[in-house]
N, C-alpha and C positions, 0 to 999 in steps of 0.2 A: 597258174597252177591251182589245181583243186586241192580241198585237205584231203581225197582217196587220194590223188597223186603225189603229195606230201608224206602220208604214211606209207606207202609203200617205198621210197626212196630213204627214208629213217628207217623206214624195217633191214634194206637190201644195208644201209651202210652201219649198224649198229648190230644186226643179226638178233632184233627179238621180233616175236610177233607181232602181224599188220597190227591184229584186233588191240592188242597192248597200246602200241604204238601209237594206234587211231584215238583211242580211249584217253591218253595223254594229252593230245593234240586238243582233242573236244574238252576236256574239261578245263586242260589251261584257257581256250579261250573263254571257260563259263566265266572264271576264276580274273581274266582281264576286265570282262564287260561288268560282273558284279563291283569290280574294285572302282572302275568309271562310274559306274551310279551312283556311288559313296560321293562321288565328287573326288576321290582319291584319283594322284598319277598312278603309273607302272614303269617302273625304271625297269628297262635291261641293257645290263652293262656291255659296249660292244654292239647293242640291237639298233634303239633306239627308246623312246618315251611317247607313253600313248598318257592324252589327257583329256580333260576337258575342257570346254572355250563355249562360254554363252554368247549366243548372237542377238541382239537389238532387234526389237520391232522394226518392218522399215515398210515402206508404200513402194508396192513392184507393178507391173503393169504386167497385163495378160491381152498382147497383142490379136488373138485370133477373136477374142470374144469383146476386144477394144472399151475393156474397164482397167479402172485402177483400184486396189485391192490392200488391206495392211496385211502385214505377213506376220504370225506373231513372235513372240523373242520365242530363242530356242536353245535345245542347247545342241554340240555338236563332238561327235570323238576326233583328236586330233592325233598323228603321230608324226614326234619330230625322227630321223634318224641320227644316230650315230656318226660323231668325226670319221669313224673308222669306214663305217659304209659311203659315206660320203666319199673319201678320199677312193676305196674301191670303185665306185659308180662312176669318178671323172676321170680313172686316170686307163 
């Protein structure tokens, strides 16, 4: 699902406008990724938790060009779900 397909589905079930809607949508997510650069989580209760996770340097190999290469540390956005979603997702 796209975020136009997202907004239009919170515009049809909520009845305010796409452009509102969209505008919502895009700036919570500015409003998540700022919060992740801080190094800060995002809890949402019910959703799930978006964080951060550093990864270690590590030596990977790059089979077509047949060298081996360091990869450097990094960091990565992680999101765990929700009991709630979980139990929805397997049952």
């Amino acid at each position: 699902m796209t975020r136009k397909e997202l907004s239009i589905k919170v515009s049809l079930r909520t009845g305010l406008d796409i452009g509102v809607v969209d505008t919502i949508i895009r700036v919570s997510n500015e409003e998540i990724v700022t919060t992740l650069k801080k190094g800060d989580a995002v809890y949402l209760r019910g959703f799930g938790t978006f964080k951060v996770a550093q990864r270690n340097a590590k030596k990977v190999q790059d089979i077509t060009r047949k060298n081996t290469f360091t990869m450097p540390a990094h960091k990565v956005a992680k999101w765990k779900p929700s009991e709630k979603i979980k139990v929805i997702l397997n049952n």
